[in-house]
N, C-alpha and C positions, 0 to 999 in steps of 0.2 A: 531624510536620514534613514540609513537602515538599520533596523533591528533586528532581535533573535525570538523568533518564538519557541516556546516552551511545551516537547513533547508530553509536557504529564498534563491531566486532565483534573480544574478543580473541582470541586462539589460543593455544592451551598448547603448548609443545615443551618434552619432557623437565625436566618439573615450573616452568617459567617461563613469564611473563605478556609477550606481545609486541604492541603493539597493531598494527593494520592499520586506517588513515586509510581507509576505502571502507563504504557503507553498508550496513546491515543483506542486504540483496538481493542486492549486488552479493560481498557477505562470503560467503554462500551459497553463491554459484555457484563461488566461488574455492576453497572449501573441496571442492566436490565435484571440480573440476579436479585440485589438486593430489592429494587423494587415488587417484584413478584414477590417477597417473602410478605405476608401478613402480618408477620408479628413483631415485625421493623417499625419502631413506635420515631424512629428519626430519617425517613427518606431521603435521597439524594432528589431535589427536584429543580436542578438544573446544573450544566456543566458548561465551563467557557474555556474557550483557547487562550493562552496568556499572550503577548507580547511584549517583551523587554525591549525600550530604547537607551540607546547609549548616555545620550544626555541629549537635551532640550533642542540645541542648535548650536554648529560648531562656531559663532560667534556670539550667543548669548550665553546666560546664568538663569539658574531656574531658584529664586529667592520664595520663602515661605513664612509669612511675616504674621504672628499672631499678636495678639493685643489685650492683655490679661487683663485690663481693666476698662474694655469696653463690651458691653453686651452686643452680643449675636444679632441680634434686632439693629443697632443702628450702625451698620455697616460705613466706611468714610466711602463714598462718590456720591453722584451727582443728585441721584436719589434722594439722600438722606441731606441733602445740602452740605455736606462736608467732606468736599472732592479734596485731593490732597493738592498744594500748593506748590510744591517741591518734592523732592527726593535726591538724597545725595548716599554716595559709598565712599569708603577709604579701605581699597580694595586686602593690603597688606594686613592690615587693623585688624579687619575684617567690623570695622564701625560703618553701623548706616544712624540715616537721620531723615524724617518726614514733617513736614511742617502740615498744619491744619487749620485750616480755620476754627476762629472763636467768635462767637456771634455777641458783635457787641450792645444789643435792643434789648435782651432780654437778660435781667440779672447780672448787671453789669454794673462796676465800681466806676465811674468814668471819671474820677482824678484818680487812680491808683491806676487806671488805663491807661489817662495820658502822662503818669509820671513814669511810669515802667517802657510805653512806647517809643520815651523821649530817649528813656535810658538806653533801650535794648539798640536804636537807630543808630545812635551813638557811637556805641561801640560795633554794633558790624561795619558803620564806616571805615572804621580805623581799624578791624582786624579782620576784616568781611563776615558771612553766616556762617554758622555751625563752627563759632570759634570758641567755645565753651564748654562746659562739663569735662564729661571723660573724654570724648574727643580727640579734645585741646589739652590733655592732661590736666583737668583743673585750674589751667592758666598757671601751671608754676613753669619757674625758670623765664628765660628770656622771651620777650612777647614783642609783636609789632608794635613801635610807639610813633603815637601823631606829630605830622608832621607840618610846618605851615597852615593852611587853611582848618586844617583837620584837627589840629591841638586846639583854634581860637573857637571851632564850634562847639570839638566838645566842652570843652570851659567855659561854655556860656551858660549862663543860670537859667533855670527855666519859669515862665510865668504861663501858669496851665489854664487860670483862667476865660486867655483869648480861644483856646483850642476848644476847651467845654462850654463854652458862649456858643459856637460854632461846631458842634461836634459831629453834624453831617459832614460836611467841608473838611475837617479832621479825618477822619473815619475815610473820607474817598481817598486824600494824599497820603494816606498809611502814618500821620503822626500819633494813632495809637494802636495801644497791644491788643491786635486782631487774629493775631494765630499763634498757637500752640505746637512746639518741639517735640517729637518724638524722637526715639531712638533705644537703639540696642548695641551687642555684638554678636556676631555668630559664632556656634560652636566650632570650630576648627574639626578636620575629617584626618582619622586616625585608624590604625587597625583594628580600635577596641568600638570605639564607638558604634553605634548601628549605622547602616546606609537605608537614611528614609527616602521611599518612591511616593508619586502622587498618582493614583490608578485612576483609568474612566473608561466609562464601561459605553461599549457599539453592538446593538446585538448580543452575538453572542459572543463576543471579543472583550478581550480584559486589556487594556494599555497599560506598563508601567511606564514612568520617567523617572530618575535618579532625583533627587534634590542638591543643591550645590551649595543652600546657604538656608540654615533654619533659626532666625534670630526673634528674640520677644522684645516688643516695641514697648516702652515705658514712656510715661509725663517725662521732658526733660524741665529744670529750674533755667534758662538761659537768663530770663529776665531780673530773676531776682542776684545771679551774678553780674548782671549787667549793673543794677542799683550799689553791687558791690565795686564795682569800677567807680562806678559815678561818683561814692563817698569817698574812697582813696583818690579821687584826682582832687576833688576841693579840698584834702588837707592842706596845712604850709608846707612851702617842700623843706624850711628851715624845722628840724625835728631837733630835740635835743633826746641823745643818746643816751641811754641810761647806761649806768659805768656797770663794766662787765663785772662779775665776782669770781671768785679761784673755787674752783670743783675741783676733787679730787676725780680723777678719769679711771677705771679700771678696763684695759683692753684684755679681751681675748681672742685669738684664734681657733677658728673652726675650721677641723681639715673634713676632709669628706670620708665616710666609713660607706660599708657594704657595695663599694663598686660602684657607687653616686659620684660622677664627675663637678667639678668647679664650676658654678654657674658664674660666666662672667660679664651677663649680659646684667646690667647693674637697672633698678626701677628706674634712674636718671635715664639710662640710654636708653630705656624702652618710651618713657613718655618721650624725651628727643625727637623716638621715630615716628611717633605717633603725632606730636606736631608739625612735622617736617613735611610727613605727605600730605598732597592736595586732594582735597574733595574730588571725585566724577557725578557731574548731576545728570540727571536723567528724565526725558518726556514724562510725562504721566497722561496715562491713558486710561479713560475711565472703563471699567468693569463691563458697564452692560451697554457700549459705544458697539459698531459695525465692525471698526478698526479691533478691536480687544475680541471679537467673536471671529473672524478671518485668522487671526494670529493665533486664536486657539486652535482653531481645526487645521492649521496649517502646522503644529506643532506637538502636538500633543499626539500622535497617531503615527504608529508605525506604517511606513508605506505611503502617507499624505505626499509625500516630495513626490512620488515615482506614478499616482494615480493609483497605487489598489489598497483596494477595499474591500472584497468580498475574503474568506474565508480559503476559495479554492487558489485563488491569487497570490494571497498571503504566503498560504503552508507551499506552493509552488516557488517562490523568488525568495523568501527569508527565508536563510541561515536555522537550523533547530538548535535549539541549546540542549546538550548532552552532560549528563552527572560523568564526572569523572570516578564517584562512587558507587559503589553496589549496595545493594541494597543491605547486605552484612557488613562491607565495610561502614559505610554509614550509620548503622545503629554500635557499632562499636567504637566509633567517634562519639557518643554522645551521653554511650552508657558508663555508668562507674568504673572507675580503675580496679579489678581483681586485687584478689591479696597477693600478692606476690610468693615464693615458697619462702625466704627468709620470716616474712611477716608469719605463716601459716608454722613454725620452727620455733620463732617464740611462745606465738600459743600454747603448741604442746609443751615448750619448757613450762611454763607457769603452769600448764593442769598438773603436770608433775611433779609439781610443789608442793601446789595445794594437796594432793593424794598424800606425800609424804608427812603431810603437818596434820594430818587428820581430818581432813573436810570432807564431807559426802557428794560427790558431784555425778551418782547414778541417777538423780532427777534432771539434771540440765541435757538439754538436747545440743547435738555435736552437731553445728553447723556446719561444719569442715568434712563432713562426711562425705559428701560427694561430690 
C-alpha cells in the first residue's frame, strides 16, 4: 500500500517524539546548530523520517485489544499457554468476544466446573456461542428456543458425579468449564475523538498505521447466565400469576430543547439490532508464529507491497505530506481567542464606573494597552 511521508523532521529528547514544523534541509542545519551550542543541556540526538500509512490493508482492520486485568507478563499465546481459542466480531456493534483457556489442574472447583460446563454447553447448543451478556442484549426479549432433540437435552438433569469419577475423559470431550469469555466494544471514530496510530521504528524510518478499532477486553459471566437458563427452564411452566394492582400512572412528555433532535431509535430497537447480527469468527494466529512475523513486515511498512525500503527510495516514489498551514496560521489555530473590540468597550465602560464611584485604579496595570 502506499503511503505519505512526512517532510518535517522529528527529534528525540530524552526518549520522546517532538516534532519540528521546518523541512528536511532546513531540519538539518538546525540540528547541527543546536548541537554545537554547549550550553544545550537537552540535545537533539537523533532524527527520523516519518511515514504515514493509509490503513493497514485494503481488506483488513487493524484491531488494538488491551486487557485491564491481565499483567503484561502473562501475555495469551502459545508461550504462556493461553493461546486464544476463538475470536469473534459483530462488525455494526462494533462487539468482539475471545475465549481463553482455563486451566483445569490447578485450583480448580471441579463440581462447580462440571455443573457450569454442563450449563454453558447447553445453552450454546440451543443459542450457539457468544450468545450472552451485552452481545446478546442480556438475553431480553425474543430468544432462540429448543427444539425437538434440543429441548429433551437441555431438560435433562445432570448427575456430575460420572463426569468428576472420570474427569480426564471429561476435560478431553469439553463436558467442563475449560475457557473463559472475554469481551468488549470499540469506541466508534468520530471528529472529536483522537485518531490513534501504531508507530515501528526501521532505521532511521518512523511507520505510522491508522487504528480502526481500540476496544478493552473484560471477564465476560457467560456461564453463570448460563446456570441462569438452566434454573428458569426446570421451573413448572404452570406459574400462578400474581393479580395485578391499580397504580396511579403519571405521563409526561419530553419535547427536545436547544436544537437536540428526537431520538427515535428506542434501547428495544438497538438491543434487536444487536441480536440480530451474526458473529464473523476469525483464524487466530499466534504472536510469535512465522506466519504472524511475514504478516507483520508485510504490513506494517510503507512501501513492503512495492519492494522499498531504503530512505532514498522512499522519499523518491512516496507522495510528501504538505501542511496546508503556515506556520502563523497554525499557531493561531491553537492560540487563545483575542478579545474582541466589543469585549475590550465594555472594559473601559466599567473602569469608567468605577473612576465615577470613587475607586483608585492608578495601581492596576492596563492590560489593554497594547
Amino acid at each position: 500500500m502506499t503511503g505519505v511521508g512526512s517532510e518535517a523532521t522529528q527529534k528525540v529528547q530524552k526518549g520522546q517524539l517532538e516534532p519540528q514544523n521546518q523541512k528536511s534541509d532546513d531540519a538539518g542545519k538546525n540540528v547541527k546548530a543546536i548541537d554545537s551550542d554547549s550550553d544545550d543541556d537537552d540535545p537533539i540526538v537523533r532524527s527520523y523520517d516519518i511515514y504515514i500509512k493509509p490503513r493497514v490493508t485494503p481488506d483488513r482492520q487493524f484491531v488494538v485489544m488491551q486487557f485491564p486485568n491481565r499483567d503484561s507478563s502473562q501475555p495469551y499465546n502459545e508461550k504462556s499457554e493461553s493461546a486464544p481459542l476463538a475470536i469473534r466480531m459483530k462488525p455494526k456493534a462494533g462487539m468482539f468476544e475471545m475465549d481463553v483457556p482455563v486451566d483445569p489442574w490447578h485450583n480448580y472447583d471441579r463440581l462447580k466446573g462440571v455443573v457450569m460446563g454442563d450449563a454453558l454447553n447447553k445453552s450454546e447448543n440451543v443459542k450457539g456461542p457468544g450468545s450472552h451478556g451485552l452481545a446478546s442484549g442480556f438475553s431480553i426479549g425474543a430468544q432462540p428456543a429448543a427444539r425437538g432433540r434440543q429441548r429433551t437435552a437441555a431438560n435433562e438433569e445432570l448427575d456430575p458425579q460420572p463426569l468428576i469419577g472420570n474427569f480426564e475423559n471429561s476435560v478431553r470431550n469439553r463436558k467442563v468449564l475449560a475457557k473463559q469469555t472475554l469481551g468488549g466494544q470499540s469506541v466508534p471514530k468520530n471528529g472529536i475523538r483522537p485518531q490513534y496510530m501504531v508507530g515501528v521504528f526501521q532505521g532511521e524510518q518512523l511507520h505510522l498505521t491508522p487504528v480502526d478499532h481500540f476496544v478493552q477486553m473484560r471477564p465476560q459471566f457467560h456461564h453463570i447466565d448460563a446456570l441462569a437458563e438452566a434454573a428458569a427452564r426446570a421451573l413448572p411452566r404452570a406459574v400462578v400469576a400474581r393479580p395485578q394492582e391499580a397504580r396511579a400512572v403519571h405521563l409526561t412528555a419530553k419535547s427536545s430543547i436547544d436544537g437536540e433532535e428526537e431520538n427515535e431509535n428506542t434501547m428495544a430497537d438497538r438491543i434487536a439490532a444487536v441480536q440480530a447480527e451474526p458473529w464473523n469468527s476469525f483464524r487466530v494466529v499466534d504472536e510469535n508464529s512465522d506466519e504472524a512475523w511475514a504478516s507483520f513486515y508485510d504490513t506494517m511498512f510503507v512501501g513492503a507491497d512495492t519492494g522499498l525500503k531504503s530512505n532514498e527510495e522512499l522519499r523518491a516514489n512516496i507522495p510528501k505530506l504538505k501542511s496546508v498551514w503556515s506556520n502563523a496560521e497554525y499557531l493561531e489555530a491553537i492560540a487563545p481567542k483575542r478579545q474582541t473590540a466589543k469585549a475590550k468597550d465594555k472594559k473601559l465602560k466599567g473602569k469608567e464606573v468605577a473612576e465615577e464611584d470613587g475607586f483608585d485604579l492608578s495601581n492596576l496595570e492596563d492590560t489593554d494597552s497594547e
